[in-house]
C-alpha positions as CSV (number, residue, x, y, z in Angstrom):
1,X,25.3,-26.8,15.2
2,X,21.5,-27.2,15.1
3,X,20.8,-24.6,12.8
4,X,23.6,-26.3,10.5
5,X,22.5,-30.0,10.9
6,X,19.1,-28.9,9.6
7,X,20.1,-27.1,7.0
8,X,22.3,-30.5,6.0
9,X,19.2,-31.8,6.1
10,X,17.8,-29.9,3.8
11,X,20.8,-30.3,1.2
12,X,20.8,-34.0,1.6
13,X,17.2,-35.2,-0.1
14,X,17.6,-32.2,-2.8
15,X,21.2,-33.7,-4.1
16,X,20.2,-37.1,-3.9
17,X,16.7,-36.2,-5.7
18,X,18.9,-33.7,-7.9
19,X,21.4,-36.8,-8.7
20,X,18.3,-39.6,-9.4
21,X,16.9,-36.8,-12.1
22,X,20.7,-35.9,-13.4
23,X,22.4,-38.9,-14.2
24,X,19.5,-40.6,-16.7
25,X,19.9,-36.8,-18.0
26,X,23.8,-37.4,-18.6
27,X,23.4,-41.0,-20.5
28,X,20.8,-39.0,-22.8
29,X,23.4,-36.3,-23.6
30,X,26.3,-38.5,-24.1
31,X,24.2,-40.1,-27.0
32,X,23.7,-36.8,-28.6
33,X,26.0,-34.7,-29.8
34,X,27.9,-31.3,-29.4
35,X,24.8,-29.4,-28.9
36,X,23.0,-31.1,-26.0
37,X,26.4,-31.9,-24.2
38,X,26.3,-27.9,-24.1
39,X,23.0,-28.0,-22.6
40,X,24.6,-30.6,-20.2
41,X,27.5,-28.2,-19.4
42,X,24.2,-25.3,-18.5
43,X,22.4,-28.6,-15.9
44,X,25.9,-28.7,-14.7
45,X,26.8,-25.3,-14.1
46,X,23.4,-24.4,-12.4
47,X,23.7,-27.5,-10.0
48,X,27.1,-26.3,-9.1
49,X,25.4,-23.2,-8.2
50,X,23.3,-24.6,-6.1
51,X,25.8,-26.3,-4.1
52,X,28.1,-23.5,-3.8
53,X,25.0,-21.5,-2.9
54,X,24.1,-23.8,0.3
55,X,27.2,-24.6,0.9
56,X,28.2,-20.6,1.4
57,X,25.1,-20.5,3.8
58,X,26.1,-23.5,5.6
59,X,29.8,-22.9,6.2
60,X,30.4,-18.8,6.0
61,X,27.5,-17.3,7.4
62,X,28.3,-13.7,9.2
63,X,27.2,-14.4,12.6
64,X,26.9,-10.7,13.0
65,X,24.4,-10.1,10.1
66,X,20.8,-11.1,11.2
67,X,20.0,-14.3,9.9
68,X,19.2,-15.9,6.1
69,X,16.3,-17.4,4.9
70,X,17.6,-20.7,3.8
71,X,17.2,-21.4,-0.1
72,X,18.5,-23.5,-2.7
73,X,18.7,-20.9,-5.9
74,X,20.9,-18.0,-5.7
75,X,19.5,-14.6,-7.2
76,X,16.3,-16.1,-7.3
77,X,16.4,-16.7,-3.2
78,X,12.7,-16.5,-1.5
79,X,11.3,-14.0,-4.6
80,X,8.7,-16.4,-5.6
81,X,7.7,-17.4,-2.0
82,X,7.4,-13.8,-0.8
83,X,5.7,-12.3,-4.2
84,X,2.7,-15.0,-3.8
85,X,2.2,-13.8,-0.3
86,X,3.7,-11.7,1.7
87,X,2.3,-11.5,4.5
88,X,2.1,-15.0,5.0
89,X,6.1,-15.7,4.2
90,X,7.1,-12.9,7.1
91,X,4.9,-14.7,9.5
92,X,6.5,-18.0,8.6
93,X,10.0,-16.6,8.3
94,X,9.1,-14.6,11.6
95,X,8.1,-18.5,13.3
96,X,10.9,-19.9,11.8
97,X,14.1,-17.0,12.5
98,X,12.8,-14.6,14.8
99,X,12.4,-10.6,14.5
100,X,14.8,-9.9,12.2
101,X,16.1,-11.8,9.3
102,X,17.3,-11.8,5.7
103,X,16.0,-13.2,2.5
104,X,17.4,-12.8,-1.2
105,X,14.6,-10.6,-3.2
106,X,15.5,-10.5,-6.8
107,X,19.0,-10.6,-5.7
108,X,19.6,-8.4,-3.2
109,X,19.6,-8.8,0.6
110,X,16.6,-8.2,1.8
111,X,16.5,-7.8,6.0
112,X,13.4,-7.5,7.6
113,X,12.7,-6.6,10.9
114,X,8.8,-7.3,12.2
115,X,7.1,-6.2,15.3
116,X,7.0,-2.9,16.9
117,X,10.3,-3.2,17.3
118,X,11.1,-3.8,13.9
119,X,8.7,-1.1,13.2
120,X,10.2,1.5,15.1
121,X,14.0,0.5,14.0
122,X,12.9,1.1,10.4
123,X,10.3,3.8,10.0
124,X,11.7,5.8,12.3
125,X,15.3,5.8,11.1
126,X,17.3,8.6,10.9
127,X,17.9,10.3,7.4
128,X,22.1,9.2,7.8
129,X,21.4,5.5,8.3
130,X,18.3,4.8,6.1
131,X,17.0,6.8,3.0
132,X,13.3,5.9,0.7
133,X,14.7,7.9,-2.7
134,X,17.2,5.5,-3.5
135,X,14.2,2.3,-3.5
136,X,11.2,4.3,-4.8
137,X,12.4,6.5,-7.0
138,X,12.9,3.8,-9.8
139,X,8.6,3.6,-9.5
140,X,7.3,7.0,-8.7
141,X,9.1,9.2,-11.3
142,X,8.0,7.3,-14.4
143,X,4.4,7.0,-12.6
144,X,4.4,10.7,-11.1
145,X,6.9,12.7,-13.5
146,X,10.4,14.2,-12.8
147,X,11.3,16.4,-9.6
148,X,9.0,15.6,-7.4
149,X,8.5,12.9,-4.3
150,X,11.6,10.7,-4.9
151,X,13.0,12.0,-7.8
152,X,14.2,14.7,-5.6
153,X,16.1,15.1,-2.4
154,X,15.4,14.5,0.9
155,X,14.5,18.5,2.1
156,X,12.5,19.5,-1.3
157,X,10.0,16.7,-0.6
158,X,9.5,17.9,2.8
159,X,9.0,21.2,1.2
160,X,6.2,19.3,-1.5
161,X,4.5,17.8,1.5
162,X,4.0,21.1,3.2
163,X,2.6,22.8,-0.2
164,X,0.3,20.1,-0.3
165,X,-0.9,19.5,3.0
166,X,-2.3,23.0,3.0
167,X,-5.4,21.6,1.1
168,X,-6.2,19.2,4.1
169,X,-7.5,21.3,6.9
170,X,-10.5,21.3,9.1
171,X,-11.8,23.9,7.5
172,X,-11.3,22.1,4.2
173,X,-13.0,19.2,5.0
174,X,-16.0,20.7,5.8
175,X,-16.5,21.7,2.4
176,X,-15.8,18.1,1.0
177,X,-18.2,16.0,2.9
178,X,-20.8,17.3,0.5
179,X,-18.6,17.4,-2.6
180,X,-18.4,13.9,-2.0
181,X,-21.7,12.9,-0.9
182,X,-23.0,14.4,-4.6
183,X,-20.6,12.4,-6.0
184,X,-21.3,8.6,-4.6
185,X,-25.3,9.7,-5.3
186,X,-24.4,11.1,-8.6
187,X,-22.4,7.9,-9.9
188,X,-25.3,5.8,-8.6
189,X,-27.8,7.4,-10.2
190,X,-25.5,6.8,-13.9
191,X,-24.4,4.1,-13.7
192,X,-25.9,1.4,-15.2
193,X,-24.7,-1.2,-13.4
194,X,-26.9,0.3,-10.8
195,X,-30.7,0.3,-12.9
196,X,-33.7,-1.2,-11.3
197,X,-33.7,-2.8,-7.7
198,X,-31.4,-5.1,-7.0
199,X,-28.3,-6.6,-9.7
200,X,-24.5,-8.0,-9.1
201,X,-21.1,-5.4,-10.0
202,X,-17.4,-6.3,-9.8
203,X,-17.2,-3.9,-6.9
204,X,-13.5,-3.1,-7.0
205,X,-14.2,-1.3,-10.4
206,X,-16.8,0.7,-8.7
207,X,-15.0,2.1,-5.9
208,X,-11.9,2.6,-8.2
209,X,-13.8,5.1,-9.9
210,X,-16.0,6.2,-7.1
211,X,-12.6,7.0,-5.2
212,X,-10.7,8.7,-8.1
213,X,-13.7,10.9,-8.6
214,X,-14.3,12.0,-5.4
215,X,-10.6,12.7,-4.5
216,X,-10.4,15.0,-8.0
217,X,-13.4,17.0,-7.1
218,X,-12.8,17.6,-3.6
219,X,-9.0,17.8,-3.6
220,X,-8.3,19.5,-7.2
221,X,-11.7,21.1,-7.6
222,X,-14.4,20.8,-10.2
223,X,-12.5,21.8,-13.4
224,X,-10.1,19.0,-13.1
225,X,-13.0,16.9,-11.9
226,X,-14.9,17.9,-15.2
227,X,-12.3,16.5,-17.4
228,X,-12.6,13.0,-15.5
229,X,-14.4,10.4,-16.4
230,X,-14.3,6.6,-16.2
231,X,-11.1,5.7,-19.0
232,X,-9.5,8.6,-17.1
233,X,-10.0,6.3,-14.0
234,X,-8.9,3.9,-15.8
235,X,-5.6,5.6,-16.8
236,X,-5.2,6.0,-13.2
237,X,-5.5,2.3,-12.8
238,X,-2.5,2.2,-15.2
239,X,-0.5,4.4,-13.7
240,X,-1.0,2.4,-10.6
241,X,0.2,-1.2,-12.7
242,X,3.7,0.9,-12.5
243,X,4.2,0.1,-9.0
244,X,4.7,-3.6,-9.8
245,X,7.9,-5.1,-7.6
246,X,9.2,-6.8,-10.7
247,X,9.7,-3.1,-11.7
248,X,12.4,-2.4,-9.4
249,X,14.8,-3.9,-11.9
250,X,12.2,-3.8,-15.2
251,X,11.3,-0.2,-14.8
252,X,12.9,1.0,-17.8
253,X,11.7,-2.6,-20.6
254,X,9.5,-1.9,-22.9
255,X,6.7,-4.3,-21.0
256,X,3.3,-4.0,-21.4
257,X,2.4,-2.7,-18.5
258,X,5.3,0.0,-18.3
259,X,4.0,1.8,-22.4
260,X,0.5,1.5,-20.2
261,X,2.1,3.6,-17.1
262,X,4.1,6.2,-19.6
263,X,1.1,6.6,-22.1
264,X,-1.1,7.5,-18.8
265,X,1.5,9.7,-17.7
266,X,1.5,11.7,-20.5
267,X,-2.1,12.1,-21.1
268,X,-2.6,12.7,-17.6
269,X,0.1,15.7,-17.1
270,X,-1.1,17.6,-20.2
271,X,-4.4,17.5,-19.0
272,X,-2.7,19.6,-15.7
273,X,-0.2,20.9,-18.0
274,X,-3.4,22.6,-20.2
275,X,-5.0,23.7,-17.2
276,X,-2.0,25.6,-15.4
277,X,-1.7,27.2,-18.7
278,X,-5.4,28.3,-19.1
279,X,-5.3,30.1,-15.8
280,X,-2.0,31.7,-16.3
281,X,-3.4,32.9,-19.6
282,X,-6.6,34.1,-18.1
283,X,-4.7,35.4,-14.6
284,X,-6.5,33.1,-12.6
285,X,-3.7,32.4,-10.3
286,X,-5.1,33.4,-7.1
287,X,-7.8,30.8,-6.0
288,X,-7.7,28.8,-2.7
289,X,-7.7,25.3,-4.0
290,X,-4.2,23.3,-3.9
291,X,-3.5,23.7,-7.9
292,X,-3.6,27.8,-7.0
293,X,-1.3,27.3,-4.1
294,X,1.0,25.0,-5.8
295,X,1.0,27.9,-8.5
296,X,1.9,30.4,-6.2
297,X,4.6,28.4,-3.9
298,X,8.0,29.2,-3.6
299,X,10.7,27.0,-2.2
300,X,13.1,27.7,0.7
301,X,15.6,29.2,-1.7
302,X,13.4,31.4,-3.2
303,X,12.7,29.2,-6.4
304,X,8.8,29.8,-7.4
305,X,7.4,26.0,-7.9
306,X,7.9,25.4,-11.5
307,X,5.0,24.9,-13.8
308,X,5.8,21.0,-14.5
309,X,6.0,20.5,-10.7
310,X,2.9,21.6,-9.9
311,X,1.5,18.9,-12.2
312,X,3.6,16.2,-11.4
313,X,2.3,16.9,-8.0
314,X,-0.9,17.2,-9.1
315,X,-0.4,13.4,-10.3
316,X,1.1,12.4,-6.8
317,X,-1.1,14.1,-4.5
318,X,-4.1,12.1,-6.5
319,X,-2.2,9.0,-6.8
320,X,-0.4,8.4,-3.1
321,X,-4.1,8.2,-2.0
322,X,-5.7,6.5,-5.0
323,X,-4.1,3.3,-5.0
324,X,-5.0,2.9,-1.0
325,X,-8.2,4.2,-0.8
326,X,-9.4,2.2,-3.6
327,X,-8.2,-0.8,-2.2
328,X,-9.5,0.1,1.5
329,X,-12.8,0.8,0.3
330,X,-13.1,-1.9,-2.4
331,X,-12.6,-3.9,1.2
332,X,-15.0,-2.3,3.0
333,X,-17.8,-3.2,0.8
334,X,-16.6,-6.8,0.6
335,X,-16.2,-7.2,3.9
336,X,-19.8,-5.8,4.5
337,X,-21.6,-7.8,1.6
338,X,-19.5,-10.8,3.8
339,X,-21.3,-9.9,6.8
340,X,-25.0,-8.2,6.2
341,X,-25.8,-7.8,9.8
342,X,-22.8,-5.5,9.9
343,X,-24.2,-3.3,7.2
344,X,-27.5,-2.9,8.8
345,X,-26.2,-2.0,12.2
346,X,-24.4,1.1,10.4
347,X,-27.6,2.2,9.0
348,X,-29.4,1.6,12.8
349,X,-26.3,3.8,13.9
350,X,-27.3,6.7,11.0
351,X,-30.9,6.3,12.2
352,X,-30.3,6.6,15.4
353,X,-27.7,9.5,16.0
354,X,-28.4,11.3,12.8
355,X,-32.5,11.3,12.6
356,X,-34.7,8.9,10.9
357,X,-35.1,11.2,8.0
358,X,-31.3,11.2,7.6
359,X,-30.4,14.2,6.5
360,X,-27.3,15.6,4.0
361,X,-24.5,14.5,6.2
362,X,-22.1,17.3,7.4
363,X,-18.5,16.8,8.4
364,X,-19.3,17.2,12.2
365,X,-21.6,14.1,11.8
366,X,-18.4,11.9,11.4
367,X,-17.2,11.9,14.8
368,X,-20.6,11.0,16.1
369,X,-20.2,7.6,14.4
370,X,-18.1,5.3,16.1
371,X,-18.9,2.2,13.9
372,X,-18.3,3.6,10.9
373,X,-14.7,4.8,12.2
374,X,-14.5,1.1,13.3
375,X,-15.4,0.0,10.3
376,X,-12.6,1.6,8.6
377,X,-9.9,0.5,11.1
378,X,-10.5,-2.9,11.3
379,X,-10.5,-2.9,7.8
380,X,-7.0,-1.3,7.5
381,X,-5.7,-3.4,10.1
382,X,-6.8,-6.8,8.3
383,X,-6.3,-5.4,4.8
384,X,-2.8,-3.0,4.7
385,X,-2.7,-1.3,1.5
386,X,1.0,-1.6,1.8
387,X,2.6,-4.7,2.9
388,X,6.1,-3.6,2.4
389,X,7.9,-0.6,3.2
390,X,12.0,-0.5,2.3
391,X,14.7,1.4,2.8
392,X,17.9,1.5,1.3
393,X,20.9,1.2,4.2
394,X,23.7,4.4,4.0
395,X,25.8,3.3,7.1
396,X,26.1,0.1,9.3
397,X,23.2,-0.1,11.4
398,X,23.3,-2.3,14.9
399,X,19.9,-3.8,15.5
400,X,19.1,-2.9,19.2
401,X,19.0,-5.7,22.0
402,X,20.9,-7.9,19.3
403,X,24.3,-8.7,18.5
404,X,23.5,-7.9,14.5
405,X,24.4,-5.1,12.3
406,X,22.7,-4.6,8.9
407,X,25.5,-3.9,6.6
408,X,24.8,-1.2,3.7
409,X,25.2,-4.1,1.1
410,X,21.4,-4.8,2.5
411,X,17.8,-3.5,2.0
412,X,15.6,-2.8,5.1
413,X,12.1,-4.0,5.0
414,X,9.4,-2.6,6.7
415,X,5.9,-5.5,7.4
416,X,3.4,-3.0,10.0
417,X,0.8,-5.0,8.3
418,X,2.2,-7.9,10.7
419,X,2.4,-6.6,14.0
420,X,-1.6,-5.6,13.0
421,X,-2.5,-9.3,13.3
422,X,-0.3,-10.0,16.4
423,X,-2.6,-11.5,18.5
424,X,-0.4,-9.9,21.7
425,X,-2.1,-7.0,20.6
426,X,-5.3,-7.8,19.0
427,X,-7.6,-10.5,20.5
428,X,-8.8,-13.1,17.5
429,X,-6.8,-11.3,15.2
430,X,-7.9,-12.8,11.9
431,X,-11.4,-12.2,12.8
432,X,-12.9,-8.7,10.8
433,X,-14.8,-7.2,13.8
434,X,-15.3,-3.7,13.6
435,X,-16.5,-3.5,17.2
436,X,-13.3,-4.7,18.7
437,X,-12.4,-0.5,18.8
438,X,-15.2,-0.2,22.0
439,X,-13.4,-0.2,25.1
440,X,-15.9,-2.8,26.2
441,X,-15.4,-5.2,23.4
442,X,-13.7,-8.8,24.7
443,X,-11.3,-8.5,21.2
444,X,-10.4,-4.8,22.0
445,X,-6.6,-4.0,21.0
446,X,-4.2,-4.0,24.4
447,X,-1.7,-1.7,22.9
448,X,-1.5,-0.1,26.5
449,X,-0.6,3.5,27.5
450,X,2.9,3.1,25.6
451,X,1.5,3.0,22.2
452,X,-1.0,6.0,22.4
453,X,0.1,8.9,20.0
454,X,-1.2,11.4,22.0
455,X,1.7,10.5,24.4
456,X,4.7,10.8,22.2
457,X,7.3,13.5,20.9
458,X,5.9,15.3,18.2
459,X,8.2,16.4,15.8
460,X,8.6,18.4,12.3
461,X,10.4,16.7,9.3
462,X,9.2,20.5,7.2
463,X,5.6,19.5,6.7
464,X,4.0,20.1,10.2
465,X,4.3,18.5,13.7
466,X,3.8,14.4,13.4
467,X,4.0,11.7,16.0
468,X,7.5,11.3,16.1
469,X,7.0,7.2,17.5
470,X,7.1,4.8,15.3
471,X,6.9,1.4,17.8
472,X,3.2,1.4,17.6
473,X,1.9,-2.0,16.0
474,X,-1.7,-0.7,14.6
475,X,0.5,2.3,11.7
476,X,-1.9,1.7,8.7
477,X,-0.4,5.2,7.5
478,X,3.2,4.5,8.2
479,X,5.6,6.3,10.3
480,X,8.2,8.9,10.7
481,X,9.3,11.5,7.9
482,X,7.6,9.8,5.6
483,X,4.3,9.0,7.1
484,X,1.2,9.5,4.7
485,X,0.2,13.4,4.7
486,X,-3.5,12.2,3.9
487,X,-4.3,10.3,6.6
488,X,-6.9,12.7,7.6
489,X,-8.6,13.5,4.4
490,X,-8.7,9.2,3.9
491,X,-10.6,8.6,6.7
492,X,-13.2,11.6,5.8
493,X,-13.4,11.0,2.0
494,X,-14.0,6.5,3.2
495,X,-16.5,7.6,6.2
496,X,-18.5,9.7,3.9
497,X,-18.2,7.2,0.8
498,X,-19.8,4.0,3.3
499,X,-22.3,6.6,5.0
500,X,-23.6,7.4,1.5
501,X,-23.9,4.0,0.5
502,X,-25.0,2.4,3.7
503,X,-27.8,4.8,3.3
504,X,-28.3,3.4,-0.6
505,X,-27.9,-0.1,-0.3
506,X,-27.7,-3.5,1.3
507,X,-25.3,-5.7,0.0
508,X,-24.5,-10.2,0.2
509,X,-22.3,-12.4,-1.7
510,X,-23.3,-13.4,-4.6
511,X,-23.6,-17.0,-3.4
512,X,-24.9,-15.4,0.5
513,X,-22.4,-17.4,2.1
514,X,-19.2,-15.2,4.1
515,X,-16.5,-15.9,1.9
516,X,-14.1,-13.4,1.0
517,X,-12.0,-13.1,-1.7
518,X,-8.3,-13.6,-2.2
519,X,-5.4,-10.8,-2.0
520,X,-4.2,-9.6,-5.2
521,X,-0.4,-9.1,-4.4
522,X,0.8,-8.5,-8.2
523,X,1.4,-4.6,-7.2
524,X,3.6,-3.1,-4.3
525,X,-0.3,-2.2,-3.1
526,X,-2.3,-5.2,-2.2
527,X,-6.1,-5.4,-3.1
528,X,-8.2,-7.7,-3.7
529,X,-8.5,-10.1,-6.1
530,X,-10.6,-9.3,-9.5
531,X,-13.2,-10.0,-10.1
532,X,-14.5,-9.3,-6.9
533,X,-18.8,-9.3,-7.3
534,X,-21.3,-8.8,-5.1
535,X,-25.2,-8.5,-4.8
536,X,-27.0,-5.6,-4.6
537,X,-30.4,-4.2,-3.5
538,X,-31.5,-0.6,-3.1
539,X,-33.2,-0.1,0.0
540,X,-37.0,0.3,-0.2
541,X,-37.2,3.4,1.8
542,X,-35.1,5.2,-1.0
């Protein structure tokens, strides 16, 4: 009865405030004519609405369906709430319902279930009770191309994922640290936001491209690198703009931002396209990098990869890393020019482990940097590129250590972004301290012996053996079968990016105080808010 008595309480101000604002609204019309008592009979109708709306919360709630967000519009439900902030509407939802609970997003059910549990429960669900094609695919195909990732099933992505993770090996890696060392030193040295000793740049357009070039070269190799340059970033950029959440429903309108996405597309396969051709044509087919491979793959069933595949997953092997590693580095130099001191201590760390005259950095040299890995953690923990994950529900699923079932008329939703700033598991969790990964450090995470990946069941999905858990609450990669691939090749490609220009730069706000700047949540990917500047100033020594 509690729950019920406030949400009378709710009802009662809004109909009497509703009624106030209605009735003048009703003389007015019945002055006017035919017309305008139409528009009375829409003011009408939508009040109605609402009434039936609260009143079907109030009175015939499922007790056995976790609980719903309370909210006056129907369709529209919490969409505006959640899309100007995430993050900060689960944690009030979270204060306000508990672990698992339901909200209406662009009118459908919407269930989310936070914490490691929730984590775990979601991520980890098996392929009969939960399935990612049927939410994404509406985004990725028009963004990727056809066949590939979600436009396909379940097994043949698996397959995709193990063509393409043969590019990201140990022995691969060596040879990219200094692919993309020449690249951060070569865009430095041309751009010309970057002339003389010191200036301000929008640094979120700099490490857009700086990313996007770094991952071409190193990933797809120097002739697809060669035929990048910064309006190919940009494209990229466009491509990315597909992923908006209001595209779920708007993915096929002729909007702006969707000709953007499709005239990217297009320019950006035939530029694969013209280059799988070239090599057929010239019987290069045999090479080691992962175009070649793709080339040369054949599916379980004996099917050779076609042609159109191989670029589509040319597009998604550059893009599933793009949009996150723009973001996480574009927040890594922010957070630095935020806090100064931070950025000098990772040069004293260069200095002191690598040699004074710092020499070309090697892929071994990573490992023997702790606060640059930290660095990079804390920044994913504070700064998720993905603040929702969903899942569309194929058979009743019972929520354990509750009495609720998620019914298949529902979407799961997936927040590990959350359980990152529990502060049961990470001391002063809204506080960006890269040293809080030392063991000794008083804000070190207390995930304990139960979250440590080396401990769990390892399993195969088709793509390689992964950590099969998913109740960790620190999973800036995700989870399960559909856990990034790249994991690996992000942290090398972002250490080697902030060595390079740690070793350039030193960097302040504009203004030197240790603001930040806002979230951009317009995109499924959060970054942050443009423009984003900061100050600049080589270091004398260089």
């Amino acid at each position: 009865m509690g729950v019920f008595q406030e949400q009378l309480d709710q009802l009662e101000p809004f109909l009497t405030q509703f009624q106030k604002q209605l009735m003048p609204l009703v003389a007015e019309f019945q002055k006017l004519g035919l017309a305008s008592q139409i528009g009375l009979g829409v003011v009408a109708f939508l009040f109605l609405s609402v009434v039936l709306n609260v009143a079907n919360q109030i009175f015939f709630s499922n007790p056995n369906e976790p609980p719903m967000v309370f909210h006056l519009f129907p369709l529209i439900g919490s969409t505006v709430e959640y899309g100007i902030d995430p993050p900060r509407f689960f944690k009030k939802m979270r204060a306000k319902y508990g672990e698992i609970f339901t909200f209406i997003l662009l009118g459908k059910k919407t269930t989310v279930a936070v914490g490691t549990m929730g984590n775990d429960f979601i991520l980890n669900g098996k392929l009969r009770d939960v399935n990612a094609e049927e939410i994404y695919t509406v985004l990725t195909t028009p963004v990727f191309g056809k066949d590939v990732v979600y436009d396909c099933p379940n097994a043949k992505l698996m397959e995709q994922k193990r063509f393409m993770k043969s590019a990201l090996t140990t022995e691969a890696f060596r040879k990219y640290v200094p692919i993309i060392t020449d690249e951060v030193q070569s865009y430095f040295k041309k751009n010309a936001d970057f002339k003389g000793t010191s200036g301000t740049t929008n640094i979120s357009t700099v490490m857009a491209q700086i990313t996007i070039f770094t991952a071409s070269h190193s990933l797809q190799g120097k002739e697809i690198r060669d035929q990048f340059d910064e309006s190919l970033a940009d494209l990229y950029h466009d491509l990315d703009m597909g992923f908006t959440a209001f595209n779920f429903i708007l993915h096929w309108a002729p909007l702006p931002w969707n000709n953007k996405r499709d005239q990217a597309q297009q320019k950006i396969a035939k530029i694969y396209m013209n280059t799988i051709n070239k090599r057929r044509s010239e019987g290069r087919v045999d090479g080691l990098d992962i175009m070649s491979r793709l080339m040369n793959a054949t599916y379980k069933n004996g099917v050779k990869v076609p042609d159109h595949e191989v670029a589509h997953m040319m597009i998604a092997l550059l893009m599933a890393g793009q949009h996150s590693s723009s973001s996480t580095s574009s927040w890594i130099m922010l957070r630095l020019a935020q806090n100064p001191k931070i950025m000098e201590e990772l040069y004293e760390e260069q200095v002191r482990v690598l040699g004074s005259d710092l020499p070309p950095l090697q892929y071994e040299d990573l490992a023997k940097l702790p606060l640059h890995q930290g660095i990079i953690k804390e920044t994913l923990r504070l700064h998720a590129p993905i603040h929702s994950i969903m899942r569309a529900v194929k058979s009743p699923m019972p929520v354990p250590g509750t009495k609720f079932v998620v019914p298949t008329s529902h979407t799961l939703l997936s927040a590990p972004g959350l359980s990152a700033s529990d502060p049961s598991y990470f001391p002063n969790p809204d506080l960006w301290d890269p040293h809080r990964w030392e063991a000794d450090s008083p804000n070190a995470p207390t995930l304990g012996r139960q979250f440590a990946e080396e401990d769990e069941e390892k399993v195969d999905y088709g793509y390689g053996l992964v950590s099969k858990g998913a109740a960790s609450p620190y999973l800036p990669f995700g989870a399960g079968r559909h856990r990034c691939i790249g994991e690996q090749f992000a942290n090398v490609q972002l250490q080697t990016i902030v060595v390079n220009i740690v070793r350039l730069f030193k960097f302040r706000n504009v203004d030197s105080s240790d603001k930040i700047v806002g979230t951009d949540y317009q995109s499924l990917f959060s970054r942050p808010l443009e423009p984003s500047p900061i100050y600049w100033e080589r270091r004398e020594q260089l």
